[in-house]
N, CA, C and O atoms as a DFTB+ gen file, in Angstrom:
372 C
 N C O
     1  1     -10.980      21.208     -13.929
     2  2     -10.642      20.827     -12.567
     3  2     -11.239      19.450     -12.280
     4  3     -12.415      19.126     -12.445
     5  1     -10.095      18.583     -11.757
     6  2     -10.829      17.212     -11.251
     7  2     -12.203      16.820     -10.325
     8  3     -12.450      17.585      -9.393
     9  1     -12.838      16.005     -10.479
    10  2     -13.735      15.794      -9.421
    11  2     -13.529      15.359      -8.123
    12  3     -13.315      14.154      -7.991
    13  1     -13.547      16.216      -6.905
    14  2     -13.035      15.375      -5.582
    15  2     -13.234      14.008      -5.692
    16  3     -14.152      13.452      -6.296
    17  1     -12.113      13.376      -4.931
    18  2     -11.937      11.831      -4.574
    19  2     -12.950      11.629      -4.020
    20  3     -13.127      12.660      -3.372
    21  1     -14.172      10.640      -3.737
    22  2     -14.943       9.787      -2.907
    23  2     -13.826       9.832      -1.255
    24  3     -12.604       9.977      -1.279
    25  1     -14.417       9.716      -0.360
    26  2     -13.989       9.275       1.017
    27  2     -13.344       7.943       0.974
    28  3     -13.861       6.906       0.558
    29  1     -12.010       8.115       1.512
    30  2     -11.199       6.619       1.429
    31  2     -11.930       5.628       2.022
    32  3     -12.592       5.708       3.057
    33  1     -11.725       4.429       1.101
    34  2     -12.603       2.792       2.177
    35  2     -11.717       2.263       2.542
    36  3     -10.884       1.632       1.890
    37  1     -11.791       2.495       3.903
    38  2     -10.731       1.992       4.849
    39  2     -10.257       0.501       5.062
    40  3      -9.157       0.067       5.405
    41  1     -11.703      -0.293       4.679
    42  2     -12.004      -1.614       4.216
    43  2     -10.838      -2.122       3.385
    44  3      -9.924      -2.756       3.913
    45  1     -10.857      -1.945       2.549
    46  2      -9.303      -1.773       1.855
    47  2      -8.280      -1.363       1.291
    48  3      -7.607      -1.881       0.400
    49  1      -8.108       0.121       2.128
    50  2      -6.517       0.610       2.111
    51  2      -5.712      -0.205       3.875
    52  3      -4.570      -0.606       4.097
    53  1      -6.740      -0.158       4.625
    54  2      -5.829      -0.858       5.993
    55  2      -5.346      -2.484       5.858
    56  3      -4.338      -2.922       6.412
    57  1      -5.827      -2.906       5.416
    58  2      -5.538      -4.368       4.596
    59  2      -4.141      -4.204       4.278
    60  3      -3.144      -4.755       4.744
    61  1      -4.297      -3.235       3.289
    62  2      -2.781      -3.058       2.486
    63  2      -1.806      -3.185       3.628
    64  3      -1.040      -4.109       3.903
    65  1      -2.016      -2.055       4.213
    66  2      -0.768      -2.002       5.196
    67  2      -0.109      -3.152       6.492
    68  3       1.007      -3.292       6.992
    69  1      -1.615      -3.920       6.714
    70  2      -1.300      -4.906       7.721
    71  2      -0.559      -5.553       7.516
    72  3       0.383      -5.787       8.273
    73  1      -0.869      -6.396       5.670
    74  2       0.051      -7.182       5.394
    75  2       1.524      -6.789       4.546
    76  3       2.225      -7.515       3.841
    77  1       1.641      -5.714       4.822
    78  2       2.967      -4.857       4.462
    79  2       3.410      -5.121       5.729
    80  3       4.379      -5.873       5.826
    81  1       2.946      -4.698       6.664
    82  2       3.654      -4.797       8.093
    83  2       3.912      -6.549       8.471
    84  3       4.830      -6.878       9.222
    85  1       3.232      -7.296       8.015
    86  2       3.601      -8.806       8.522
    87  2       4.531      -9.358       7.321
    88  3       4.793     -10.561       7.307
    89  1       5.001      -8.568       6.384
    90  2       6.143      -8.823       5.640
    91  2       5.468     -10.273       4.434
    92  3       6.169     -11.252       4.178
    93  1       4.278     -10.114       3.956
    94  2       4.032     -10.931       2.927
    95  2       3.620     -10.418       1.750
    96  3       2.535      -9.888       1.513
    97  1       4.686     -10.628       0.897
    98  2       4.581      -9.945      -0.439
    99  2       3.326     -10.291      -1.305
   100  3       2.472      -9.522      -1.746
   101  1       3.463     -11.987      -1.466
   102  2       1.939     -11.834      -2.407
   103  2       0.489     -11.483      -1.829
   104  3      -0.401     -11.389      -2.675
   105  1       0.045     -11.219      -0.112
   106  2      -0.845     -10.646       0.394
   107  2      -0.797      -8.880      -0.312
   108  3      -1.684      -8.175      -0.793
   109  1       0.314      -8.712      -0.137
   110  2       0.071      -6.723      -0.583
   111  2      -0.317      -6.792      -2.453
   112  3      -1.024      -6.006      -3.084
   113  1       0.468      -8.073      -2.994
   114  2      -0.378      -7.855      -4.385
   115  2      -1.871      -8.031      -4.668
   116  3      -2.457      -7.436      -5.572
   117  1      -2.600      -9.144      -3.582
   118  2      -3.854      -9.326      -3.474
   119  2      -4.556      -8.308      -2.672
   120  3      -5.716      -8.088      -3.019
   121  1      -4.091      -7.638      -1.663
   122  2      -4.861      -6.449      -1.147
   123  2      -4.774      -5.197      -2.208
   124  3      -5.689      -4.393      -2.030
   125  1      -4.061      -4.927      -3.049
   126  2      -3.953      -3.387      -3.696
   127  2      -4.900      -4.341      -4.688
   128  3      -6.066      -4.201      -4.317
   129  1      -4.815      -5.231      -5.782
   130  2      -6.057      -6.084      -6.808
   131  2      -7.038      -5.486      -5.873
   132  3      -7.547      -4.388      -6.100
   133  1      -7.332      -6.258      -4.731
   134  2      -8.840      -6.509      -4.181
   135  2      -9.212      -5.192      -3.854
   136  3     -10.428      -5.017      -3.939
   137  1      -8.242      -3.731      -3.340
   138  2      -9.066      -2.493      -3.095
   139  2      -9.298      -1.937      -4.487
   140  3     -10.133      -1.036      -4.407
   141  1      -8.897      -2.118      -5.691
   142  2      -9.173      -1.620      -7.047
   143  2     -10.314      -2.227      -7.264
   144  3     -11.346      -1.624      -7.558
   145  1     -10.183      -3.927      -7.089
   146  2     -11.200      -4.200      -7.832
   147  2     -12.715      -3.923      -7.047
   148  3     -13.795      -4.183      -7.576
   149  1     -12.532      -3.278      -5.528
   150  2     -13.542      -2.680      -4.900
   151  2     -13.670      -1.176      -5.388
   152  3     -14.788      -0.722      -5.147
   153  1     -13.262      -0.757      -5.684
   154  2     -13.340       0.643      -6.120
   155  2     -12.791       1.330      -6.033
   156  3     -12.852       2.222      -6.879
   157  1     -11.872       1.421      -4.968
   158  2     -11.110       2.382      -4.656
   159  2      -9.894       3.002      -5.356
   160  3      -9.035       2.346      -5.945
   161  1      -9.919       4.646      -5.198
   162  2      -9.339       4.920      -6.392
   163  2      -7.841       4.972      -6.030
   164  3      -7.150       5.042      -5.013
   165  1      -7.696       4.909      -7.242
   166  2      -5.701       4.506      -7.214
   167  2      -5.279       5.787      -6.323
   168  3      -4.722       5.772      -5.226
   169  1      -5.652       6.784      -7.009
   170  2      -4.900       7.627      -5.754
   171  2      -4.797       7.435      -4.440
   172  3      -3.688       7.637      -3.946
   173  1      -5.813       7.040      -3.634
   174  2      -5.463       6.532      -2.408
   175  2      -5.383       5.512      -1.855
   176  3      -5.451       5.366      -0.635
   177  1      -5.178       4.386      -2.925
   178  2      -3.995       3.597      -2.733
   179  2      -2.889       3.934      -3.135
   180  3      -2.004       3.082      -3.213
   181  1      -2.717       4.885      -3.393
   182  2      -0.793       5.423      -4.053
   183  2      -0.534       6.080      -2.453
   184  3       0.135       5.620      -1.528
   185  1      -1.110       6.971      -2.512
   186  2      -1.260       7.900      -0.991
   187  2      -1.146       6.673       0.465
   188  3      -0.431       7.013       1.408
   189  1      -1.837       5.388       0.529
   190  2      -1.872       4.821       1.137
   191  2      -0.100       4.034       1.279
   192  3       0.760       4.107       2.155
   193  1      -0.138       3.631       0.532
   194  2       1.569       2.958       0.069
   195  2       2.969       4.236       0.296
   196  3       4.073       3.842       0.670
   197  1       2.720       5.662       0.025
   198  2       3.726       6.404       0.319
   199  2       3.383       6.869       1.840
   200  3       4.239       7.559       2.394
   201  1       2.435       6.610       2.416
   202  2       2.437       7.059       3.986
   203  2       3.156       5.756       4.576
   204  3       3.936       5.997       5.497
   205  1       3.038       4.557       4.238
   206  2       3.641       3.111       4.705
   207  2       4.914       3.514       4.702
   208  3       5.413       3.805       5.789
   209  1       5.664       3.612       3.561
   210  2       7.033       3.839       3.385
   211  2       7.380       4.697       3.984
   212  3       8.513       4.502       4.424
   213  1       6.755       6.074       4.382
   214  2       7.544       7.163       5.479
   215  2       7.775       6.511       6.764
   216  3       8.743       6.691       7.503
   217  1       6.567       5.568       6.990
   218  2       6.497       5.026       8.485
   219  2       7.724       4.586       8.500
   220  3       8.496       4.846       9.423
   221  1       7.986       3.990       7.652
   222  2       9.207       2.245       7.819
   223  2      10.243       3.270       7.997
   224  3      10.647       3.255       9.160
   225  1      10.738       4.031       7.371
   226  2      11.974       5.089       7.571
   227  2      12.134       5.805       8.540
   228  3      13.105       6.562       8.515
   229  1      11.241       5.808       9.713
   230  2      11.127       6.799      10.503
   231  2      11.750       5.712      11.723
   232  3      11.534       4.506      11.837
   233  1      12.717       6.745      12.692
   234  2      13.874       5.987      13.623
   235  2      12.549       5.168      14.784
   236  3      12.651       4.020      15.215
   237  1      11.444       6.080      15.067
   238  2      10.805       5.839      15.926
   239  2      10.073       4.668      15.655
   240  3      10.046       3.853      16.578
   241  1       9.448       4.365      14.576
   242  2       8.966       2.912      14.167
   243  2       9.994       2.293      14.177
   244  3       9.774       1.217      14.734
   245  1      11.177       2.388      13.815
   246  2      12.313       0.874      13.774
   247  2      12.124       0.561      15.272
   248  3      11.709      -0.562      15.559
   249  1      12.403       1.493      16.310
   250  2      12.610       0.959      17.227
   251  2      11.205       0.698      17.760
   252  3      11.299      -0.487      18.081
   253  1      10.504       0.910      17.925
   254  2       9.421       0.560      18.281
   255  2       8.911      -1.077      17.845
   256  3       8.338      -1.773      18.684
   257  1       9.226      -1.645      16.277
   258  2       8.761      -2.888      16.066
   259  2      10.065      -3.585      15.594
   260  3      10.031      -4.798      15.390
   261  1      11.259      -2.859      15.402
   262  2      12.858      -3.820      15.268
   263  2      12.868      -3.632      13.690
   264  3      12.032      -3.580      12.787
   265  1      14.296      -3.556      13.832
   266  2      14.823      -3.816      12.329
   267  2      14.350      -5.023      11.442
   268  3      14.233      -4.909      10.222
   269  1      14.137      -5.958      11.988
   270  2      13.661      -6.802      10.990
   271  2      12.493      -6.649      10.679
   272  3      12.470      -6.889       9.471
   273  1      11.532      -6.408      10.994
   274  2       9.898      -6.032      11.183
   275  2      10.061      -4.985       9.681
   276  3       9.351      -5.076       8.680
   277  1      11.304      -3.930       9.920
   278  2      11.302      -2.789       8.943
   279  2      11.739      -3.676       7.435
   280  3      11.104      -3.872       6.399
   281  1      12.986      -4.044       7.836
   282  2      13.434      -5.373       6.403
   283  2      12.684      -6.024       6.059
   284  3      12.648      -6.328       4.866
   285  1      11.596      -6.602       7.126
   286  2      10.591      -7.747       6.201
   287  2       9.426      -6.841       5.077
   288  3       8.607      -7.237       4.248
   289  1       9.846      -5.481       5.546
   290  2       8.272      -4.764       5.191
   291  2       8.592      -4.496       3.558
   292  3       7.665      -4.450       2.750
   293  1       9.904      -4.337       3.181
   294  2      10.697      -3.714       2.119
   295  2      10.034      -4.386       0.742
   296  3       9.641      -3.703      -0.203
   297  1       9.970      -6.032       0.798
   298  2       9.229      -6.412      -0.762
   299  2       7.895      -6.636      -0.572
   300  3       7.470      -7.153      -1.605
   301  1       6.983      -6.500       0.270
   302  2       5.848      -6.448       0.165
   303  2       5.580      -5.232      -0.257
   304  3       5.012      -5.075      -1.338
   305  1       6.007      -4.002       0.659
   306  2       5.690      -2.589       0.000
   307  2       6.159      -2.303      -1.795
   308  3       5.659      -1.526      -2.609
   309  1       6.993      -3.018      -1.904
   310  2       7.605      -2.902      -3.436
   311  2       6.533      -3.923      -4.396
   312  3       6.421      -3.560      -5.567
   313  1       5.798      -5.082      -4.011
   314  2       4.675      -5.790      -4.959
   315  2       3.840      -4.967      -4.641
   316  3       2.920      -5.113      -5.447
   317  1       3.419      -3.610      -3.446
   318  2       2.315      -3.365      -3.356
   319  2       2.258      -2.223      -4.424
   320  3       1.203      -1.965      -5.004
   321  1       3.663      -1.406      -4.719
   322  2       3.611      -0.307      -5.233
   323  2       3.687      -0.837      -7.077
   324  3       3.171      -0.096      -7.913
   325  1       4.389      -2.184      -7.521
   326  2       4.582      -2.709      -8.650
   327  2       2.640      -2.779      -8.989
   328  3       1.939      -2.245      -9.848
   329  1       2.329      -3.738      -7.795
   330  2       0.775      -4.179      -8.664
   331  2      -0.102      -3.012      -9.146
   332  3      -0.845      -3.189     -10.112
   333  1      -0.041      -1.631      -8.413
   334  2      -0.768      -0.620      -8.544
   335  2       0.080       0.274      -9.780
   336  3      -0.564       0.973     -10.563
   337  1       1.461       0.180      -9.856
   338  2       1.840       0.942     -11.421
   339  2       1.008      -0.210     -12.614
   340  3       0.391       0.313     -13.542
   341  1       1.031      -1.165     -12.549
   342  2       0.704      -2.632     -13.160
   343  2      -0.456      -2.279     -14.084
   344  3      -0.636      -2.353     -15.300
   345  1      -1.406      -1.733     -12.699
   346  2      -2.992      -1.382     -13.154
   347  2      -2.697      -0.242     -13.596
   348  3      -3.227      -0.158     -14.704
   349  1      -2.082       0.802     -13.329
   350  2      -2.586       1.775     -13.983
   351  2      -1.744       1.949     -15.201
   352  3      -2.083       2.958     -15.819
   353  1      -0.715       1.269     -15.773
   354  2      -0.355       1.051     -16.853
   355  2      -1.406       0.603     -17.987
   356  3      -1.627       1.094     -19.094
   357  1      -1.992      -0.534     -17.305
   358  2      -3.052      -1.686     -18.368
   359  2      -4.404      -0.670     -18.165
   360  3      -5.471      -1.232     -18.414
   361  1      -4.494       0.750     -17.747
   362  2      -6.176       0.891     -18.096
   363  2      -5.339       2.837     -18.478
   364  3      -6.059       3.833     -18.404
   365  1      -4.232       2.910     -18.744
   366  2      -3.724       4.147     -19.090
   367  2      -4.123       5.377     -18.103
   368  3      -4.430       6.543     -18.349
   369  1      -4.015       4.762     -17.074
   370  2      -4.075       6.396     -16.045
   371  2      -2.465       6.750     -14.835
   372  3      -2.423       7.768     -14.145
């Protein structure tokens, strides 16, 4: 049986998402690097990145921040989810 996860560092999984939400792709590749290379474990940055993507799909966030807000979010969330398969390709987990 695995060892429980450590408590998420909010320090940098909320990072991730800000700049998912302001639609800048190479910020979400430097925030998912910078919460790994802080420690944090991939799982909740994976967990962090599939709660983003439910948001963006959900009718009540479109309207709440506009369709484009949701379109801009689309390739940042996709470098955020590429850089984190990336790493865990190059260390085999």
């Amino acid at each position: 049986r695995p060892a429980p996860l450590p408590e998420p560092i909010l320090e940098d999984l909320l990072p991730i998402a800000v700049v998912i939400a302001a639609g800048c792709e190479s910020c979400a590749e430097k925030a998912v690097t910078r919460a790994l290379e802080n420690g944090s474990p991939r799982a909740h940055i994976q967990k962090a990145l599939q709660i983003i993507a439910k948001f963006q799909k959900l009718d009540c966030f479109a309207q709440a921040v506009g369709a484009d807000v949701v379109a801009r979010m689309e390739r940042p969330l996709a470098a955020g989810n590429r850089t984190l398969r990336e790493a865990m390709n190059r260390t085999g987990h």
